[in-house]
Each structure stands twice: as structure tokens, then as C-alpha cells.
C-alpha positions in Angstrom: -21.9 2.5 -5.7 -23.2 1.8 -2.2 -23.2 -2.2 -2.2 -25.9 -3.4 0.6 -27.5 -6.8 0.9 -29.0 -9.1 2.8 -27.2 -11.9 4.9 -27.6 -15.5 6.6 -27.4 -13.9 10.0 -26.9 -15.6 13.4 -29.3 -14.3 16.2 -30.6 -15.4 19.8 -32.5 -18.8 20.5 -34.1 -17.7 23.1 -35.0 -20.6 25.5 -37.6 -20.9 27.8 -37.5 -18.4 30.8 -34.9 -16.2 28.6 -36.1 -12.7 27.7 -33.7 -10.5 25.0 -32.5 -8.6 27.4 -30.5 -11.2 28.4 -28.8 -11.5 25.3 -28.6 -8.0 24.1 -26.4 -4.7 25.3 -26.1 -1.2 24.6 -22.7 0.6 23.1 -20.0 -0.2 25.7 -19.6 3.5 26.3 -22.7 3.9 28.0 -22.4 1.2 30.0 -21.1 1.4 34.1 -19.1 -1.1 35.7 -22.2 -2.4 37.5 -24.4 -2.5 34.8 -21.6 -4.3 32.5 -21.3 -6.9 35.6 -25.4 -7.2 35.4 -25.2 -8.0 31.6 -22.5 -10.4 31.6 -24.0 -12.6 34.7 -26.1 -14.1 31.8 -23.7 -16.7 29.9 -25.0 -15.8 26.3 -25.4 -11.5 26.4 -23.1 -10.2 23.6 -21.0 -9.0 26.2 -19.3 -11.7 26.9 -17.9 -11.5 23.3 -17.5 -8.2 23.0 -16.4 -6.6 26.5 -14.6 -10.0 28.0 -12.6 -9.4 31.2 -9.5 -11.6 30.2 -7.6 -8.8 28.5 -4.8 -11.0 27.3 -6.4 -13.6 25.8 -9.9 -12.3 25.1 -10.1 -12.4 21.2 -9.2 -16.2 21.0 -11.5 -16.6 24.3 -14.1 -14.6 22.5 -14.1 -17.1 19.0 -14.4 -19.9 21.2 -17.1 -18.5 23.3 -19.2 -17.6 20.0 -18.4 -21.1 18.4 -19.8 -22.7 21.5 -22.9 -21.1 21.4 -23.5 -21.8 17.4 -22.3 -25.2 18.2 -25.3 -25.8 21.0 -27.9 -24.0 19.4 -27.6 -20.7 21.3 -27.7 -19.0 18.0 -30.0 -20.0 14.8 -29.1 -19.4 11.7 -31.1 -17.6 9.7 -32.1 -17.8 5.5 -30.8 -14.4 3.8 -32.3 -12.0 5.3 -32.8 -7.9 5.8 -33.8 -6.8 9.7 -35.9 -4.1 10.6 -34.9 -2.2 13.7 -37.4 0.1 15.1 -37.1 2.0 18.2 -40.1 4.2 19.7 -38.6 6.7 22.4 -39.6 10.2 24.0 -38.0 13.3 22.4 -38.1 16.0 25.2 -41.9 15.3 25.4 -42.6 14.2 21.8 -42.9 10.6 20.9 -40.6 9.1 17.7 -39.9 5.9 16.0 -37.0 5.9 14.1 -36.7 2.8 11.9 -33.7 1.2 10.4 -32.8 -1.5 7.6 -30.1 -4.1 9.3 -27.8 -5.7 6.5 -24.2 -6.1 5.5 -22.5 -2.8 3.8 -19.9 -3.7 1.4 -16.9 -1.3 2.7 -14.5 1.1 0.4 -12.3 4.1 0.4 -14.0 7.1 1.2 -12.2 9.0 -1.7 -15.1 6.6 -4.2 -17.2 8.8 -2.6 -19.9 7.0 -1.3 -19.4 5.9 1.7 -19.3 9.6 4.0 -17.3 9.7 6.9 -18.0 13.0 9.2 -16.5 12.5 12.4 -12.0 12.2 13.1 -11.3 9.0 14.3 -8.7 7.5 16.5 -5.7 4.7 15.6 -5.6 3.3 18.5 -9.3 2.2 19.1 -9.0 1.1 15.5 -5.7 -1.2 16.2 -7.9 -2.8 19.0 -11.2 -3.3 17.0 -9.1 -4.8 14.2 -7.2 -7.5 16.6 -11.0 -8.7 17.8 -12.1 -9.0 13.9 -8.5 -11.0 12.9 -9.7 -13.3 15.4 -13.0 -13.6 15.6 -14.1 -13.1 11.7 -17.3 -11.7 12.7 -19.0 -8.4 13.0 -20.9 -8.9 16.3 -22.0 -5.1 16.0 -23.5 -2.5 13.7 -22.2 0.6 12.5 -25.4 3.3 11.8 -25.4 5.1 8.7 -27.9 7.0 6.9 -29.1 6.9 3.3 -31.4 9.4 1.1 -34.3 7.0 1.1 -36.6 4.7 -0.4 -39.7 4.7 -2.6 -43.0 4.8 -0.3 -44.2 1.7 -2.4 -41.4 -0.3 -1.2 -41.7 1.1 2.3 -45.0 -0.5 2.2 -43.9 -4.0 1.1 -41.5 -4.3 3.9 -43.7 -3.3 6.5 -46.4 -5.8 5.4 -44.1 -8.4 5.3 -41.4 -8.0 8.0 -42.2 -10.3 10.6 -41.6 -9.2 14.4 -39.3 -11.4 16.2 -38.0 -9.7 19.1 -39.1 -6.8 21.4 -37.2 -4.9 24.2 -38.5 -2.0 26.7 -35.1 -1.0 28.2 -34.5 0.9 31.3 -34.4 5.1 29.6 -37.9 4.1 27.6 -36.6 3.3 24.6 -38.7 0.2 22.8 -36.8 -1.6 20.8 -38.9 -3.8 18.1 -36.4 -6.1 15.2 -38.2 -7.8 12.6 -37.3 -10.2 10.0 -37.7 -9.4 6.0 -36.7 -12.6 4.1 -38.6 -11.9 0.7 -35.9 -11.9 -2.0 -37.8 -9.9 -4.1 -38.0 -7.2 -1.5 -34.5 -7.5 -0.6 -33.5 -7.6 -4.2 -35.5 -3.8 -4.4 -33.9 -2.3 -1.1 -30.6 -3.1 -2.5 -31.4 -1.8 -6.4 -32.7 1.4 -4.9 -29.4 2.0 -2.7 -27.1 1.1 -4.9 -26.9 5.0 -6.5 -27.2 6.2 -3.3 -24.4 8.0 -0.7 -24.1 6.7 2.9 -23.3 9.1 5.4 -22.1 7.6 8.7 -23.8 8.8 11.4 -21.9 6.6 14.2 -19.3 3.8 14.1 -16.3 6.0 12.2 -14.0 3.4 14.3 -16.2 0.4 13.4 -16.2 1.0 9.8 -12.6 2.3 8.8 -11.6 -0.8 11.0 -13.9 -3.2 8.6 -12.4 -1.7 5.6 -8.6 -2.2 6.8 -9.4 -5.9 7.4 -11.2 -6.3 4.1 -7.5 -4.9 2.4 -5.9 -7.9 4.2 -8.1 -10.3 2.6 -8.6 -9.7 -0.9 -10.2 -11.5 -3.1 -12.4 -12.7 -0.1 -15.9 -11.4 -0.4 -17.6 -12.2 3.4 -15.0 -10.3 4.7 -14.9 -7.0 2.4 -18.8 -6.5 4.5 -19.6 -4.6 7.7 -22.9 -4.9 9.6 -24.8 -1.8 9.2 -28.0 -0.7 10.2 -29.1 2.1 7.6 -31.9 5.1 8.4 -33.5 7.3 6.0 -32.9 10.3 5.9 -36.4 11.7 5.8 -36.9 9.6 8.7 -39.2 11.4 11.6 -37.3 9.4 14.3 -33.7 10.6 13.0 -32.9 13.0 15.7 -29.3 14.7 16.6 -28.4 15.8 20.5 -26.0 18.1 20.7 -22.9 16.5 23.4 -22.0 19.3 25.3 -18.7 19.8 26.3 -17.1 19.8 29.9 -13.8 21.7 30.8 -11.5 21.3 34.0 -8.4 23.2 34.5 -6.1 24.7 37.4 -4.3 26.4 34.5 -6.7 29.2 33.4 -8.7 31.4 35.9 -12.6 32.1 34.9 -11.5 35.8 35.0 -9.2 35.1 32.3 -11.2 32.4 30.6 -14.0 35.1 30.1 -11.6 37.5 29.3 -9.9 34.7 26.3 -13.4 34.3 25.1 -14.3 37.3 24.9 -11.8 38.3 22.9 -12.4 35.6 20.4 -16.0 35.7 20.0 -18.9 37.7 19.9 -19.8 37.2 23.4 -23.4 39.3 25.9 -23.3 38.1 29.6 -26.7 36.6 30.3 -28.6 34.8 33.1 -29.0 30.9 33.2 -32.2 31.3 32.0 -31.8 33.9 29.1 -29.5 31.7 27.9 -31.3 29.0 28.3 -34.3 30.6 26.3 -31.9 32.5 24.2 -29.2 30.0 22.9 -31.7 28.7 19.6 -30.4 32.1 18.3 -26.6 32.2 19.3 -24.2 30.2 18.2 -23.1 28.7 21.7 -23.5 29.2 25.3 -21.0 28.8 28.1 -21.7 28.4 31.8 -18.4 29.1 35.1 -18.8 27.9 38.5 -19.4 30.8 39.6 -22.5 30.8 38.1 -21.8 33.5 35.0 -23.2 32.9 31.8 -22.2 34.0 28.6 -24.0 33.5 24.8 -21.3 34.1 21.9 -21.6 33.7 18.3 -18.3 33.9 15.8 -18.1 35.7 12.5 -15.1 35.3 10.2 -13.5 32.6 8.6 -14.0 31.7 4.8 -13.9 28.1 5.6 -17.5 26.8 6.1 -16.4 24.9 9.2 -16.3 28.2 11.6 -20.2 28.1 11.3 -20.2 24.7 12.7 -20.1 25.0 16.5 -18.3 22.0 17.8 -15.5 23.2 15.5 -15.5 27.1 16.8 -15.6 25.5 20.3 -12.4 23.3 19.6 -10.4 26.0 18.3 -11.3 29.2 19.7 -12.3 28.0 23.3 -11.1 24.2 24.1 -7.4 24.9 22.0 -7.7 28.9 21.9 -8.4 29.7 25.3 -7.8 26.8 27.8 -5.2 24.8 25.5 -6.5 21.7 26.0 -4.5 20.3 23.2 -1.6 21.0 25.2 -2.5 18.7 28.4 -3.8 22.0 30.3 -7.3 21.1 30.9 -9.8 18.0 30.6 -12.5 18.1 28.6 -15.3 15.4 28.9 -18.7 15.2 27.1 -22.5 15.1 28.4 -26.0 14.8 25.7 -28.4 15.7 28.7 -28.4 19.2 29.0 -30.4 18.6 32.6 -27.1 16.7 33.7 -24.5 19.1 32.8 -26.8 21.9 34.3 -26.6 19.9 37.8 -22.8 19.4 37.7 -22.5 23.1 37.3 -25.5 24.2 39.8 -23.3 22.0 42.0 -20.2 24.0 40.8 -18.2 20.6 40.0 -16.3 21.9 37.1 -14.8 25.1 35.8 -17.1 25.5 32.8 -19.7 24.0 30.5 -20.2 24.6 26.6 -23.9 24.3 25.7 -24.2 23.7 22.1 -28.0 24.0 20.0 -29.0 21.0 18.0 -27.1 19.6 15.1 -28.8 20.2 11.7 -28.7 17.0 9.6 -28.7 19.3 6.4 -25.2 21.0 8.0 -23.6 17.6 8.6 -24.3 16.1 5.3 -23.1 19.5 3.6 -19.9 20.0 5.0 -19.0 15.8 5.0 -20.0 16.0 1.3 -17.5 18.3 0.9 -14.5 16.2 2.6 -14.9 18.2 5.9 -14.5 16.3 8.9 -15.9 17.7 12.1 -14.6 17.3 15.7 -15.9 14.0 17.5 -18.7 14.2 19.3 -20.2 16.6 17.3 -23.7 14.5 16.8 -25.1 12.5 19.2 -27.9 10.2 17.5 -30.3 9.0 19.8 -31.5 6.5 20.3 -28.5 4.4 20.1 -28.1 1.4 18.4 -27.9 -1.8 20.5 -26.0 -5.2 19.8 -27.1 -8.9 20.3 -29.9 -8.5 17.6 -28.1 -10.6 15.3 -24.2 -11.3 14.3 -22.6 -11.5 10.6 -20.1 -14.5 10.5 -17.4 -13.9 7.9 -16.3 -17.9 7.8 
């Protein structure tokens, strides 16, 4: 039973002269140096709870920082609520809006079976996410998970009565509208009609299994067996996977014998940059050298469903298989703009670049309801979702 509900959140006060962009902040992993310095030169952006410089003492700084603001009024408190977060972008030429529900998820094992994972995840980002929630008993952001969907009556009720509260044009185009849906009979619907539902988690893997160990440290206390989650439907036009192509360095492995390794393992017709440009929709994968060679390759074989996932055929028979990057002998790194990885190889700045088609939501929520687990990275849902909007105190 997927648990989901509404909650007394605490969000901006936005005095006069202050816009939400100076409270609010992207995922800290797409943020630079200089942009991170930009956000935090205004004393109340999340930031400066979430991404404090002070490594040793930052959680304790950071509860004292967030106190502070609820204590002067830098935060209102809000009646149970829902949010609605709606974000309007451009989709390689084609205009979306993908629109969320904001609330608290309660969290459980994945082996109930219905809460999804379909990413790996990482201890040791966990161990740090969990020393920020011990001390600051609050979820300051939002994991994004995506449900089957609700009736189009009640999509109409909570458009007519959400009200708009805050609106955000940041700097890649992407609007960013939240509304506020305090009705309790409406609320009391959205959560009847998820509760028999399955939540797939489309990004925050870390943020969720980290939520879920502190919940098992407090039992028997119900604030703090909830995450934040914002939830999408998954008949949602605006629900749209990148692919995150993958990078590779190496003084280890020569391109002749890179080509030669792949090859070998995979189906594999040398093409021009721009056949395989137009032709990759049809191939599994495409893979660009320095020197300018391009190659399209598709796998067969395997009875395990995974070798028809991509990310996964990649990982083993190229990253592992052919460069052994699981054995410290190359560097891989990751890039969602096609046009940017393209540049970087034009400019002949790394041995080679995977290009990988478009995830299929269908494929992902296949294989995760099956207990597979694909290699991170594999989706890259854009938008993403920003923090700020609104916090969930657990004291």
C-alpha cells in the first residue's frame, strides 16, 4: 500500500524586494562553484542548509540556520496541504508541462513491493544524507517518483482549486509554477486513489533508501517514517527521459584495440557522424573515437532481459568488457546533451563517447517490476526537480 498524504509544510516568506529565486536551488549536481557561490550570497536560499561550506560542523550549523529562519518568520507554516509543481520547458523544439503532486510518501522495504527502486545506489552518499537527517529532522528536498495515475475527474478538482503561489523562469527556460491544494476533501481523494497504486522512483534512490534507514531508527515515530516526494503520472505528456551518455578516458586501451574489443562483443557497421546520428533510433547504441570513427552496434544474446537494456550492454560489454573500467583503467563521466558530448569529441578531448537512444518508460517500469536494477544514470528525467518550494519538518 503506497501511503501519501498531505502535510503542514514550511515554505518561503518572501519579503519585499525578494523574488524565489533567491530562495530556491537546483540538485547540487548541476550546480558550479560559481553558481553555488551566487545562490548562497542570499542568506535564506536552501543552500545554505543543504550545501553549507563548514564541513565539520554543518549539520548542527544547518538545524540552527533553519530554526532561525522559522523563528523570524522566514518560513510560514502552512495548514495540511498537497503542492502542485508544474514545470513548462522546450523538448528539442516541442513545448511540455510536466506536472507533479508534492506531499509526504510514507517509506518501506522495497520487497512490500510498492515502492520501485530502478537505479544501484551508493553507501557512502547514503551515510552522508543520513548524518544531515539525524540532525536536522527534516526533509529539505524531494525525491520524484512516478505513479499510474489519477481519475480525470479528480484531475479537474485540483486544477480548479490549487491556488498559484510561486512562479520561477530559470536560466535553461524551464518555468517553474507551485500551487497550493489545501481542500481536505481533495487531498483525502488523491490519497484513496494512490493508495493501491506502485511508485516507481524515477530519481532520489539515495534520498529515499536514506529516509527509510532513519525511519528504522525511530520506530514507533510516525513524522519520521515520511519522505518528501513529488509524484508524476505516468500518462503525463511532460514525463520525458534523456538518455546520459557516457564519456570514457583511458591511456590503457588504444582506439585500434578498443574497436577491435567492441567489435568482437557486439554487432557493430562503421558509419559517418551523421549516419549515425540519423541512424542510431534503429541500433542499439552508438560510439564515437577521437579520431573521428564512428561505429553503430546492437547485441543479441543473453536470456536475461537486461542485455536489451542499453546502459547495462554498455557497462558490461564496453565500460567493464573492453576498457575495464571497473578495474581503475579508464574514467568514465556522464553528459544528457547530446550537442555537448558531440563538441568535446569534435574537439577530440576524450578517447570515446557512448551515444545512447531514449529511455522507454514502458522498459524501465518492466524490468524494475521485475526486481531488476539498472546501471546509474540510466534515465535522466528532465526537467529536474528543484528545492526551496517548501520543507517537511519531522519535530
Amino acid at each position: 500500500m503506497v501511503t501519501f498524504l498531505p502535510f503542514a509544510g514550511y515554505r518561503p516568506n518572501l519579503s519585499k524586494g525578494e523574488k524565489e529565486a533567491d530562495r530556491i536551488s537546483p540538485p547540487y549536481d548541476v550546480i558550479s562553484d560559481d553558481y553555488l557561490k551566487k545562490l548562497q550570497s542570499h542568506p535564506h536560499n536552501v543552500t545554505n542548509l543543504t550545501l553549507r561550506q563548514d564541513a565539520d560542523k554543518r549539520y548542527h550549523s544547518a538545524r540552527k540556520e533553519l530554526d532561525s529562519w522559522i523563528e523570524s518568520g522566514e518560513l510560514k507554516h502552512d495548514e495540511d496541504s498537497f503542492y502542485i509543481y508544474e514545470q513548462t520547458f522546450d523538448d528539442n523544439g516541442t513545448k511540455r508541462v510536466r506536472t507533479g503532486i508534492v506531499g509526504i510518501l510514507k517509506t518501506e522495504k522495497y520487497e512490500e513491493g510498492n515502492i520501485i527502486p530502478h537505479e544501484e545506489t551508493f553507501s557512502k552518499v547514503k551515510a552522508d544524507r543520513l548524518n544531515l537527517l539525524r540532525d536536522m529532522e527534516a526533509h529539505l528536498e524531494s525525491i520524484f517518483g512516478i505513479y499510474e495515475g489519477l481519475t480525470p475527474e479528480l484531475n479537474k478538482k485540483i486544477n480548479d482549486n490549487a491556488r498559484l503561489i510561486y512562479i520561477h523562469n530559470d536560466d535553461s527556460g524551464v518555468e517553474h509554477k507551485y500551487y497550493k491544494l489545501s481542500d481536505s476533501e481533495i487531498c483525502k481523494e488523491i490519497s484513496e486513489q494512490l493508495k493501491d497504486q506502485k511508485m516507481l522512483i524515477a530519481d532520489g534512490h539515495h534520498r529515499y533508501e536514506t529516509a527509510l534507514n532513519y525511519s528504522l531508527e525511530n520506530p514507533g515515530d510516525e513524522k519520521k517514517s515520511f519522505v518528501l516526494a513529488t509524484l508524476v503520472s505516468s500518462d503525463n505528456e511532460g514525463l520525458v527521459i534523456w538518455p546520459t551518455h557516457r564519456i570514457i578516458d583511458t591511456e590503457n586501451i588504444s582506439e585500434k584495440n578498443a574497436v577491435k574489443g567492441i567489435s568482437s562483443a557486439l554487432k557493430t557497421v562503421e558509419v559517418t557522424r551523421e549516419e549515425m546520428e540519423s541512424q542510431l533510433k534503429d541500433h542499439m547504441m552508438g560510439i564515437m573515437f577521437r579520431s573521428g570513427k564512428c561505429l553503430l552496434a546492437d547485441y543479441v544474446g543473453g536470456d536475461d532481459p537486461m542485455w536489451k537494456l542499453d546502459t547495462y550492454v554498455a557497462q558490461e560489454k564496453i565500460l567493464k568488457g573492453v576498457y575495464k573500467s571497473d578495474e581503475g583503467k579508464a574514467t568514465i563521466s556522464y553528459d544528457a546533451e547530446y550537442d555537448s558530448v558531440k563538441a568535446q569529441m569534435e574537439e577530440r578531448k576524450h578517447d570515446a563517447a557512448i551515444i545512447l537512444n531514449d529511455p522507454k518508460l514502458q522498459t524501465i517500469w518492466d524490468l524494475s517490476m521485475i526486481g531488476k536494477r539498472m546501471p546509474k544514470k540510466t534515465t535522466f528525467f528532465f526537467p529536474k526537480i528543484w528545492s526551496g518550494f517548501v520543507f517537511y519538518l519531522m519535530r
